[in-house]
N, C-alpha and C positions, 0 to 999 in steps of 0.2 A: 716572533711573539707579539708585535706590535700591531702588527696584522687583524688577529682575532679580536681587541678591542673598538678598533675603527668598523670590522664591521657589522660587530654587534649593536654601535652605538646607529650605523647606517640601518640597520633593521628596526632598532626600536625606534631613530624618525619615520621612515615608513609608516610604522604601522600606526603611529600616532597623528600623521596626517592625514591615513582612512581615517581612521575612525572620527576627526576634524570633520569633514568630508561628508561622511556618509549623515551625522546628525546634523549637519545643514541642510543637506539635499530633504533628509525624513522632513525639516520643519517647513521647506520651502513646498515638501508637499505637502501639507497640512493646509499652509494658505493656499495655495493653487487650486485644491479640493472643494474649494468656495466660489459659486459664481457672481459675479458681480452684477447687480440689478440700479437701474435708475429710476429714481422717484417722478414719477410721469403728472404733475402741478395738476393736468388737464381733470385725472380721473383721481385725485385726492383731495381733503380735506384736513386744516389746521385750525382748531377753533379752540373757543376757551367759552365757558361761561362765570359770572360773579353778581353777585348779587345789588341791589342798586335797593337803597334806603329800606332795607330790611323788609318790602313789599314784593319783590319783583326778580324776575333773572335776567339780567341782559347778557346777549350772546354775541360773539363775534368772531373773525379770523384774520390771518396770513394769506395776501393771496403771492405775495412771492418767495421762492424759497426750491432749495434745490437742494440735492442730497443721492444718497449712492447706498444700498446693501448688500452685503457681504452673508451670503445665504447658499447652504449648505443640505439641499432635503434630509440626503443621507445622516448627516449631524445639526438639528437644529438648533443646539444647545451652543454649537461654534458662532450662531450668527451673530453679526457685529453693522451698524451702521453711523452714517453721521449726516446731521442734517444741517443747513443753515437757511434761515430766516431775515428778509429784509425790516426789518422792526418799522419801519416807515409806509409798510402795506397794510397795515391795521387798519381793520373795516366793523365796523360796526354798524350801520348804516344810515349813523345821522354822523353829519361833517364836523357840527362844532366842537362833540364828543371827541370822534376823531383828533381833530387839532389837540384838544388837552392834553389827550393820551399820547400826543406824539411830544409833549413840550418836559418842557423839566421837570415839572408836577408827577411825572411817570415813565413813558421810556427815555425822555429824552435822547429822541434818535438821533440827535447832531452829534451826540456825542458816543453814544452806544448804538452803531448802526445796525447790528447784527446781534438775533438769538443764534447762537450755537447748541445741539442738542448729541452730544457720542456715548451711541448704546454700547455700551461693554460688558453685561453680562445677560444671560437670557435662561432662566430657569424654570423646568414645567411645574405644572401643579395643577392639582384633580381640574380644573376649569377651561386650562388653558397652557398660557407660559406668564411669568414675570418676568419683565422685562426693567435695568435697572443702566443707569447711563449717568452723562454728567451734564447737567445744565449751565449754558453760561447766557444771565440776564440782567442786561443794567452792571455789566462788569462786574459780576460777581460769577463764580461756579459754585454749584453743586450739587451733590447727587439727589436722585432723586428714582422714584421706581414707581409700578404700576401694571396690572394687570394687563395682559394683551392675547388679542386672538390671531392665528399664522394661517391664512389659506393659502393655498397650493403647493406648488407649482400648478397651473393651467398652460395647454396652448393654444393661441386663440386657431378661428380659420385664414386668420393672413401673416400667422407664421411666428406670431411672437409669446414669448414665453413670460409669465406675468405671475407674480406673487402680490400677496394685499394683504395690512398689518392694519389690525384697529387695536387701539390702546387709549387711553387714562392715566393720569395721574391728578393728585391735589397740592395745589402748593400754597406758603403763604408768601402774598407778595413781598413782606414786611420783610423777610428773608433776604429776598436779592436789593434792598436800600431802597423800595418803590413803598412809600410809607404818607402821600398823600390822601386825605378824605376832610370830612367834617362830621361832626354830627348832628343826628335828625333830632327834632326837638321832642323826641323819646328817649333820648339817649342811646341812638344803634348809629352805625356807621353810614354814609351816605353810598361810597364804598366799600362793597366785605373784601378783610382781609383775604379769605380763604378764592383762591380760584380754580378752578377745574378746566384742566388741559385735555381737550378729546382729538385724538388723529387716527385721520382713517386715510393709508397711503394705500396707493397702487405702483408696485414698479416694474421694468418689462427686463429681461436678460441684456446685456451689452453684449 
């Protein structure tokens, strides 16, 4: 009689280790179901624009910065990626500029070397997709979202398989502790708070 309980209890382990099993394997194919793409510096852009004493736009970007996505034709709603930025490749195309914006007064890259950028959700909409992630600038995170457009998959003629994400958002600086400016003797900002993030990546299959 002692029998029939040992191997009823042997059965319901079994069956409980499939089923362990089986909803890992479903998850690991879920992510596996995604190809991973690299963000190619060569054939992308990371720029911002902000406005400079209430007359003018100045424009700038990142030229270094590397990143990877996780892109899924089949489901493009799965796609996920993460980007990072050398905060000390800031280009605007006058030097002195440059130097400020690299100093305490704003990113202070000696101390925050790196923008961090992890898109974690992507949802469509009559235009496009929205695209909604987490920002981390000047040691601070947070979220942040934006409109974006998804081409391809393409492949080129020498064999590589290449997706291209153009997106938007607006941020205010003041948000991530970047809160230097003066005022014009109008009373507007010399720099505006508000800045505008445009990225336009190309990435190729790995």
């Amino acid at each position: 009689m002692l029998k029939q309980p040992c191997v009823l209890r042997k059965i319901v382990c079994a069956i409980a280790i499939i089923g362990v099993l089986s909803w890992g394997l479903s998850g690991l194919t879920a992510v596996f179901a995604a190809d991973q793409y690299i963000i190619d510096p060569g054939h992308s852009t990371i720029g911002f624009a902000v406005s400079h004493m209430d007359v003018s736009i100045v424009r700038g970007e990142f030229t270094d910065y590397a990143g990877e996505i996780l892109f899924d034709e089949k489901d493009v709603n799965s796609m996920r990626g993460e980007i990072t930025i050398k905060a000390k490749s800031i280009d605007t195309r006058l030097k002195a500029r440059d130097d400020h914006l690299k100093s305490q007064d704003f990113f202070d890259v000696e101390k925050y070397p790196e923008i961090v950028f992890k898109g974690k959700k992507i949802t469509k909409t009559p235009s496009g997709y929205e695209i909604t992630g987490d920002l981390t600038l000047h040691g601070i995170t947070r979220e942040v979202s934006g409109p974006a457009v998804i081409r391809g998959p393409v492949m080129t003629s020498y064999g590589k398989q290449l997706i291209g994400i153009s997106g938007e958002t607006v941020i205010n600086r003041r948000d991530f502790g970047i809160s230097w400016s003066v005022q014009t003797p109008g009373g507007g900002l010399a720099v505006g708070n508000d800045v505008k993030i445009i990225i336009d990546v190309e990435a190729y299959k790995k």
